[in-house]
C-alpha positions in Angstrom: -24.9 14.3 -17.5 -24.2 12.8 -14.3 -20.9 11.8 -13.6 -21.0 10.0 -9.9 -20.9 11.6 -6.8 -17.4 11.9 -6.2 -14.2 12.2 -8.6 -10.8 12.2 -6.8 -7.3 11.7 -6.3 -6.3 9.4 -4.0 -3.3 10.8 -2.3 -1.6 9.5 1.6 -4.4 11.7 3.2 -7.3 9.9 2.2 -9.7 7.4 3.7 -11.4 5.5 1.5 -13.3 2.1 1.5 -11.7 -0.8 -0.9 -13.8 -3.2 -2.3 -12.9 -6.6 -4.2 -14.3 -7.7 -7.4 -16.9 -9.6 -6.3 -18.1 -7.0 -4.4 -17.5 -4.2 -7.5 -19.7 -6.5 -9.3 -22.6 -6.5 -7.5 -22.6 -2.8 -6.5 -22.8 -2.3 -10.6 -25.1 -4.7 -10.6 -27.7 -3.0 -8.1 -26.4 0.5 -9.4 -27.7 -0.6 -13.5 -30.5 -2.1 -12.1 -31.8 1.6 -11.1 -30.8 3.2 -14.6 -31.6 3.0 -18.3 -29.9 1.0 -20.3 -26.1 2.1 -21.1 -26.4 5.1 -18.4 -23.4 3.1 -16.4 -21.2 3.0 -19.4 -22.2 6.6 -20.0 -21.0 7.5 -17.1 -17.3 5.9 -17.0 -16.9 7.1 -20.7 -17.2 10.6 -19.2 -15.3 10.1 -16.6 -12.6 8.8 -18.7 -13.2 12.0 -21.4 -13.2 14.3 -18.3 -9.7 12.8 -16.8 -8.3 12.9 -19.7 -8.7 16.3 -21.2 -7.7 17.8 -17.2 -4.3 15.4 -17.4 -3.4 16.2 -21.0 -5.3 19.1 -21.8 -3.0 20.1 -24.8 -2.8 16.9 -26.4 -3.0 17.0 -30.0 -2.9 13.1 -30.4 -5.2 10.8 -28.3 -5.0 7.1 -28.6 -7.4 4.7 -27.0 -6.6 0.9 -27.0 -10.3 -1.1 -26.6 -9.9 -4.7 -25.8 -12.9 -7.0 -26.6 -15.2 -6.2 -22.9 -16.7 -3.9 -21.2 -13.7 -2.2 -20.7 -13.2 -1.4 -24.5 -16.8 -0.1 -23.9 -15.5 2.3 -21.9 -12.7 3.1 -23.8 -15.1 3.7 -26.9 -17.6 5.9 -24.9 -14.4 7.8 -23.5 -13.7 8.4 -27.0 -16.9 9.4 -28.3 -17.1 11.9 -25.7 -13.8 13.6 -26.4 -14.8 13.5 -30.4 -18.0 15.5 -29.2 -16.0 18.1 -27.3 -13.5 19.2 -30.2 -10.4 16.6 -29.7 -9.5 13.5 -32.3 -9.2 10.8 -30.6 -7.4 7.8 -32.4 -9.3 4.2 -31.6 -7.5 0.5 -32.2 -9.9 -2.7 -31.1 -8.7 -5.6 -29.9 -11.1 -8.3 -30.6 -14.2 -9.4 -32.4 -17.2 -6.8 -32.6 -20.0 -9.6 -32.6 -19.1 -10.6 -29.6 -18.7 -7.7 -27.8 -21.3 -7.2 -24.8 -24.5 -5.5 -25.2 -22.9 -2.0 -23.6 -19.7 -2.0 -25.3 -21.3 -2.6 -29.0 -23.7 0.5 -28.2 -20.3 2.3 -27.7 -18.5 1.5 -30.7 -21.9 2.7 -32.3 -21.7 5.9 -30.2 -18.1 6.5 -31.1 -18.5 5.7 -34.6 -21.4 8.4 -34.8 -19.4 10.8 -33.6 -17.1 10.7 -36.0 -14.4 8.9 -33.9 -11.2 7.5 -36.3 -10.8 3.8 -35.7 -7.6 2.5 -36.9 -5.9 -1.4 -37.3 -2.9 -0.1 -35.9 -1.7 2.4 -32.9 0.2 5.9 -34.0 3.7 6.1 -34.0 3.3 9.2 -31.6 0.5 10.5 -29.2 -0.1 12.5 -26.1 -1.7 10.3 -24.0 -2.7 6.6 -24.6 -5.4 5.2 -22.9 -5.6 1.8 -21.7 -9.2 0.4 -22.1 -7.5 -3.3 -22.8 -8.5 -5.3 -19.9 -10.3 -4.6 -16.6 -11.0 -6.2 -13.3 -12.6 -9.5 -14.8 -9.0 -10.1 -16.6 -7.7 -14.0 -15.1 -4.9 -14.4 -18.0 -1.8 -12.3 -19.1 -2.1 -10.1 -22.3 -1.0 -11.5 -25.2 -0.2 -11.3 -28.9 -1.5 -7.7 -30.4 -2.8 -6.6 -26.8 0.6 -7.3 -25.2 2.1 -5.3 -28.3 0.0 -2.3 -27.6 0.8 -2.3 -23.7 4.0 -2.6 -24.7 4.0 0.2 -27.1 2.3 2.9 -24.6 4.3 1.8 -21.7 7.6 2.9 -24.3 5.7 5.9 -25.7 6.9 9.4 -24.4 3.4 9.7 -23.0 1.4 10.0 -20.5 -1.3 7.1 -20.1 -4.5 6.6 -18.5 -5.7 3.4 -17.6 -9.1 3.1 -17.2 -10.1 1.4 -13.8 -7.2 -1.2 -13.6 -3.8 -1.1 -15.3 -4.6 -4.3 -17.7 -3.2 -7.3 -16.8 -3.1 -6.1 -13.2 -5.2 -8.2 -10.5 -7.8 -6.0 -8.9 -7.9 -7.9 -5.5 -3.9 -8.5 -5.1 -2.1 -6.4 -6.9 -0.2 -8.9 -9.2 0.7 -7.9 -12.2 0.8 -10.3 -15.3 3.2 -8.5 -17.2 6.5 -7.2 -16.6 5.4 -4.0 -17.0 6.2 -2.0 -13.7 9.3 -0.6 -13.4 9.1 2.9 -13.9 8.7 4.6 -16.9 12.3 5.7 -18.8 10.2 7.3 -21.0 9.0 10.0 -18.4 5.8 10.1 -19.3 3.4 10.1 -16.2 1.2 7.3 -15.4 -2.5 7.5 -14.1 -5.4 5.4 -13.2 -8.8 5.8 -13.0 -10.8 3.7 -10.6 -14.5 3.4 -11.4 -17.6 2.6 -8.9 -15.0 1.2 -6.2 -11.4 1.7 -5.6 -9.5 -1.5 -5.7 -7.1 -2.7 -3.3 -4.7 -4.4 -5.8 -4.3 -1.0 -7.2 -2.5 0.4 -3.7 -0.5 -3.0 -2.4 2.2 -5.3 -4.1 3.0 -3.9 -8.2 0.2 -2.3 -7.9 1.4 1.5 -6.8 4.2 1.0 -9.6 1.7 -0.3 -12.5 -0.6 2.6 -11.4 0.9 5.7 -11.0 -1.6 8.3 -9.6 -5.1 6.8 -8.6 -8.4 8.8 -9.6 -11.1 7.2 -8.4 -15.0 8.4 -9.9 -18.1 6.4 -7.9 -19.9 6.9 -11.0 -23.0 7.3 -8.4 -22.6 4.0 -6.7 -23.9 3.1 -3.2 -21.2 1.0 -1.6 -22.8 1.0 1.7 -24.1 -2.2 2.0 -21.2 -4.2 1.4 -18.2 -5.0 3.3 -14.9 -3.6 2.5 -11.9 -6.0 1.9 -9.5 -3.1 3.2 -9.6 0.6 3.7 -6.7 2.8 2.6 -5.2 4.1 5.8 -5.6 7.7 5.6 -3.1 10.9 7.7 -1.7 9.8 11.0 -3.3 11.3 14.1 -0.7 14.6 15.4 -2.1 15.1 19.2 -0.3 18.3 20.9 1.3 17.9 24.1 -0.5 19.2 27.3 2.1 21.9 28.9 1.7 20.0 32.6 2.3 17.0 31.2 6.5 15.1 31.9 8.3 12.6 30.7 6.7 9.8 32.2 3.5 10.5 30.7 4.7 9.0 27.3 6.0 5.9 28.6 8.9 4.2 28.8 10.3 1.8 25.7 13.1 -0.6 25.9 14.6 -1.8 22.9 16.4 -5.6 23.3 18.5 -6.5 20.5 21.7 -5.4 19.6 23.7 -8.9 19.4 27.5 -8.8 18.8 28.3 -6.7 15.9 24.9 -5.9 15.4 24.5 -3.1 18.1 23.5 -0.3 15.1 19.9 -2.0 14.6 18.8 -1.8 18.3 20.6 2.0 18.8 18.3 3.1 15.5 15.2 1.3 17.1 16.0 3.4 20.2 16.9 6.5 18.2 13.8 6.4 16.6 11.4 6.1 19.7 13.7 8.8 21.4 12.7 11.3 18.4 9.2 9.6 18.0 7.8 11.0 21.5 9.0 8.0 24.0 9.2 9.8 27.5 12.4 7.5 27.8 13.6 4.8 25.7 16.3 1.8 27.3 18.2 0.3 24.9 19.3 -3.5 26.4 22.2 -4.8 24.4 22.7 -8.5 23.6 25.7 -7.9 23.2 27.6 -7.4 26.8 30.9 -6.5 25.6 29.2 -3.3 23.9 29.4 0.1 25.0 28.2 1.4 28.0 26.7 5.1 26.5 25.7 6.5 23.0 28.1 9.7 22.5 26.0 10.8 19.7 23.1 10.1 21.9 22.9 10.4 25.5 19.5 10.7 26.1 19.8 6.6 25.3 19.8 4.5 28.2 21.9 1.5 27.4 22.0 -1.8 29.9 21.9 -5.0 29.5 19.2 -6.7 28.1 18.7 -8.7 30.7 18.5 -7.0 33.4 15.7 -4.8 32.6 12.5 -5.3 33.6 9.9 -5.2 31.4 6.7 -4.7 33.0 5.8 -1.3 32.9 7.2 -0.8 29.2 6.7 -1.1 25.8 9.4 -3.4 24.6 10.9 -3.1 20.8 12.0 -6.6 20.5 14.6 -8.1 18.0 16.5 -5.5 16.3 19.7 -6.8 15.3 19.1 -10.1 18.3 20.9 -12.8 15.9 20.3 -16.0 18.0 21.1 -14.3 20.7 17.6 -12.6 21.7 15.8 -16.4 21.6 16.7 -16.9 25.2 14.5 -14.0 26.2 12.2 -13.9 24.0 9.9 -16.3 26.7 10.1 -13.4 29.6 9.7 -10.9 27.2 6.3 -11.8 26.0 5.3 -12.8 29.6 5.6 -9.6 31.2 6.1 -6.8 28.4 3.0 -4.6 29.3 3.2 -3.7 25.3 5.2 -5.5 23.3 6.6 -4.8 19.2 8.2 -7.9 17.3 10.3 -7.2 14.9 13.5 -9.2 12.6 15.3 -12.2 14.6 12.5 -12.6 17.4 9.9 -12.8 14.9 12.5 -15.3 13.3 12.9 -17.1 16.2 9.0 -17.3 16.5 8.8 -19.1 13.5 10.5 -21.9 14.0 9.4 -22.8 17.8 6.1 -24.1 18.6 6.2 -23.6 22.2 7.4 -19.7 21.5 4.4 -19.4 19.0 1.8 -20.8 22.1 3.1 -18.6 24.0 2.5 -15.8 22.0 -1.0 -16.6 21.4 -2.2 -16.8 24.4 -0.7 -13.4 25.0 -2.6 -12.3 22.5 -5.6 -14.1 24.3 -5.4 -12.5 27.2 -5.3 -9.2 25.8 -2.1 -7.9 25.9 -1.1 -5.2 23.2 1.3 -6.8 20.5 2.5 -5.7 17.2 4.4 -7.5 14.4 6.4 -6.2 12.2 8.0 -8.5 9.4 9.1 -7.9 5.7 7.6 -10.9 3.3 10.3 -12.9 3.9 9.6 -13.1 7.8 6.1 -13.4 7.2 6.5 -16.4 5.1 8.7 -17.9 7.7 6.0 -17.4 10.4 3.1 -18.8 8.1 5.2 -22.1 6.8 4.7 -20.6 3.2 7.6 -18.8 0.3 7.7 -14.9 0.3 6.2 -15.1 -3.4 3.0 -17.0 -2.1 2.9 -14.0 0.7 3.0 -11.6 -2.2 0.4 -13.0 -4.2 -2.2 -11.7 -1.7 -1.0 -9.5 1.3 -4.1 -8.4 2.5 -4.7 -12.3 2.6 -1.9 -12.9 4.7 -1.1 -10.0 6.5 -4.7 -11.3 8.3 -3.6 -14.4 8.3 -0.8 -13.5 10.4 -2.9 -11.2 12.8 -5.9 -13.9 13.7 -3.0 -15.8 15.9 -0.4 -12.9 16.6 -2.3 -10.0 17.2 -1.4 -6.7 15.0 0.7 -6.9 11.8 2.2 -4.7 9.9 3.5 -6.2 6.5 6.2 -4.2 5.2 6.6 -3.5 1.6 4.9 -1.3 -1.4 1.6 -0.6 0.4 2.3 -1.7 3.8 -0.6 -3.8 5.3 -1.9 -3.2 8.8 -4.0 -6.3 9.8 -6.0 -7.5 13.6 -8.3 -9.9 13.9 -11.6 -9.3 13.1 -10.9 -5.9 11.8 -10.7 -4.6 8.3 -7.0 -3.8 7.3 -5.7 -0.9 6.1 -3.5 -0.3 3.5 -0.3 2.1 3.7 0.1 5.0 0.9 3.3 7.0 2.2 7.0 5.9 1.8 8.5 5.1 -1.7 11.6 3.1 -2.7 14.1 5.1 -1.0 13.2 3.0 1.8 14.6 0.0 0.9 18.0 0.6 2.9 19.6 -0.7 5.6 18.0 -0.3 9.4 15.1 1.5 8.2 12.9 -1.1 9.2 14.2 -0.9 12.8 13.0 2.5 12.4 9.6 1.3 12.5 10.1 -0.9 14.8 11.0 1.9 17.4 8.5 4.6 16.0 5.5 1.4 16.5 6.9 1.2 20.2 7.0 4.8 21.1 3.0 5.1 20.0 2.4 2.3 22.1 4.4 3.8 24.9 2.0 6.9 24.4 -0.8 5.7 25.3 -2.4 4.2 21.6 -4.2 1.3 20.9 -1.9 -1.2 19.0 -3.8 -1.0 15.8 -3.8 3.0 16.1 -0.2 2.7 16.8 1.0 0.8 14.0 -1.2 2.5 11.6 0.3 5.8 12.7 3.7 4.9 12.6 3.4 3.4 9.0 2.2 6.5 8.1 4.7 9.1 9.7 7.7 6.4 8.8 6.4 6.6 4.8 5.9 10.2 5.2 9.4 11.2 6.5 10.8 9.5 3.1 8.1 11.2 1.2 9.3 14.5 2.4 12.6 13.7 2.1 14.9 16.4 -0.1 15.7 14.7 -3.6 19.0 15.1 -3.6 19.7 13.8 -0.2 20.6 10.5 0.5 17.8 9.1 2.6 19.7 6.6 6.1 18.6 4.9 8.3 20.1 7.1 11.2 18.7 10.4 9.8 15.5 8.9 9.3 15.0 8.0 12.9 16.0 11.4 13.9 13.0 12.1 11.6 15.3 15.0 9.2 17.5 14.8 6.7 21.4 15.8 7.5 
């Protein structure tokens, strides 16, 4: 039987189209209308039975929680194909059979004339659970029995399958209903299966934690004539270095920040352009009292912030500026040829009117501009609470980018939004990020691809990627810092 066009895992590398729920729905809609009847469901169940047996191929004990749609449906057809290849899959329903749609009754009737064991209750032990609970049409939080039996696989030393969306987890956003997504004591691994599209709120927000590792099957879909909401962001670009080519031929960045006692966050931003390629990177203290040369590193050129001029650089703007970077903040966006945003300016931004003009119509008249706040300083700069900036990043990461020019939303699937451009969404980097200065890391890696010569969306996106991959390859025993980060090794 056919089983789609594609089956993969989605892993850092990959470049993939993400499509929201309204658009999943009518790309199954236009895929069933060129079928017979149950082929779709068909389809998934194998896809599910086929995952499955490759994840856990010596599981004695399968259990398969159906909730009362079509993604019970697939949980049944899932199970009826396993039963017909030699395993015993365990089945528990959660919901009322008469009203079960059309699909997902044909099935139950498919798995019950395979011989499949349906029980009241889950097992005590299993192998692998499979969530077939809730998929992307879920608006509520599970509840009552359903809640019970998420609870009880998410506690089970097993490995689970969820079969296109971790139930209770929004498709679009990445909320997740439940409190369900720290990781797994237990130790056993987590998967997801992603069927006809791959869903953005599977790769953004709780998402990557209430997923685990993303398969993704087409089932045969043609996605082609609708829009994507996001794209997932794929390998940064490596470019070798012509042998003729100097120093000045990967551009100068200057980093201004650095307020009293907060010199460390614009020396990382430095230190990280320095070891990201910049031909030569300025560091302009705030801070006038501070020293006069990095010991550790010479190759840093530090001056006073202001007197640099800006120009013919890419400037790496508020790293560790306190209050103390607002007074240049109106020269630097005037005459930065390139220009990153990052901590107190973007601060600064938000709560002046005149600064945020200003910024627009640098954005107007084409200059290349990158911002790079955590939730908290993207609420400040749209007037809304970090929790209403998680509820949909892609939402306002975009937000963000129609007046500023490119963001990049920090945070669990880091968003890189412009105007009029599909966003992509970040897979590299992992928790042991969330440290001290490594988001002036960024900040200086972002500047150093703009100093090269790269488009500021190309720029961002590649630095996202390299910063995430750094902590990805980082040794596990290691203690990951901000310092060895932007020297881009670990000590």
């Amino acid at each position: 039987m056919h089983t789609g066009r594609l089956m993969q895992r989605l892993t850092p590398h990959t470049q993939l189209d993400l499509f929201d729920v309204a658009a999943t729905r009518r790309i199954e809609q236009a895929l069933a209308a060129t079928l017979p009847p149950h082929t779709l469901m068909q389809r998934a169940g194998l896809a599910v039975a086929r995952l499955a047996m490759a994840i856990a191929p010596n599981a004695r004990r399968v259990w398969i929680a159906c909730g009362p749609g079509n993604n019970g449906g697939d949980g049944f057809e899932a199970a009826a194909q396993l039963q017909q290849r030699g395993w015993a899959p365990l089945v528990t329903f959660c919901g009322d059979e008469t009203r079960l749609p059309p699909d997902a009754r044909a099935s139950l009737q498919r798995a019950r004339d395979a011989g499949v064991m349906l029980a009241a209750e889950p097992p005590a032990r299993c192998d692998l659970a499979i969530d077939a609970l809730l998929g992307i049409g879920a608006t509520r939080a599970p509840e009552g029995v359903m809640a019970a039996w998420l609870q009880h696989m998410r506690n089970a030393a097993a490995a689970v399958l969820c079969i296109d969306v971790p139930s209770g987890l929004n498709a679009d956003t990445g909320i997740q209903a439940m409190d369900f997504i720290a990781p797994r004591a237990a130790g056993g691994a987590l998967f997801c299966l992603s069927l006809l599209t791959a869903k953005p709120g599977l790769f953004t927000a709780q998402g990557r934690d209430a997923a685990g590792e993303v398969w993704f099957d087409d089932l045969g879909a043609d996605a082609r004539h609708e829009r994507p909401v996001a794209r997932l962001a794929g390998a940064a670009l490596l470019g070798s270095r012509a042998h003729g080519s100097h120093k000045g031929s990967y551009g100068d960045v200057m980093v201004i920040g650095g307020a009293h006692g907060m010199a460390g966050a614009a020396l990382l931003a430095g230190s990280a352009a320095l070891h990201a390629g910049a031909g030569r990177v300025f560091v302009g203290l705030l801070d006038a009292s501070a020293a006069t040369v990095d010991a550790a590193q010479p190759e840093l050129m530090l001056r006073d912030a202001a007197s640099l001029d800006f120009a013919k650089a890419t400037v790496v703007c508020g790293c560790g500026g306190g209050d103390a970077v607002r007074a240049l903040l109106p020269r630097v966006m005037a005459t930065a040829a390139a220009l990153v945003l990052d901590a107190d300016a973007l601060n600064a931004i938000a709560v002046d009117i005149a600064l945020q003009q200003q910024l627009e119509a640098r954005v107007r008249r084409g200059r290349p501009t990158v911002l790079t706040p955590h939730p908290l300083e993207a609420a400040r700069c749209l007037g809304v609470s970090t929790t209403e900036v998680q509820a949909n990043r892609l939402a306002a990461a975009s937000a963000l980018a129609a007046r500023f020019g490119v963001v990049v939303l920090k945070g669990s699937g880091t968003v890189v939004a412009q105007a009029r451009a599909t966003p992509v969404i970040n897979l590299t980097g992992n928790a042991r990020l969330a440290t001290a200065g490594t988001g002036d890391v960024l900040a200086g890696m972002v500047g150093a691809a703009l100093a090269s010569g790269r488009s500021a969306f190309d720029a961002a996106r590649e630095a996202v990627w390299r910063h995430g991959a750094l902590a990805d390859g980082w040794p596990e025993r290691v203690p990951l810092t901000a310092r060895d980060l932007a020297r881009g090794r670990s000590p």
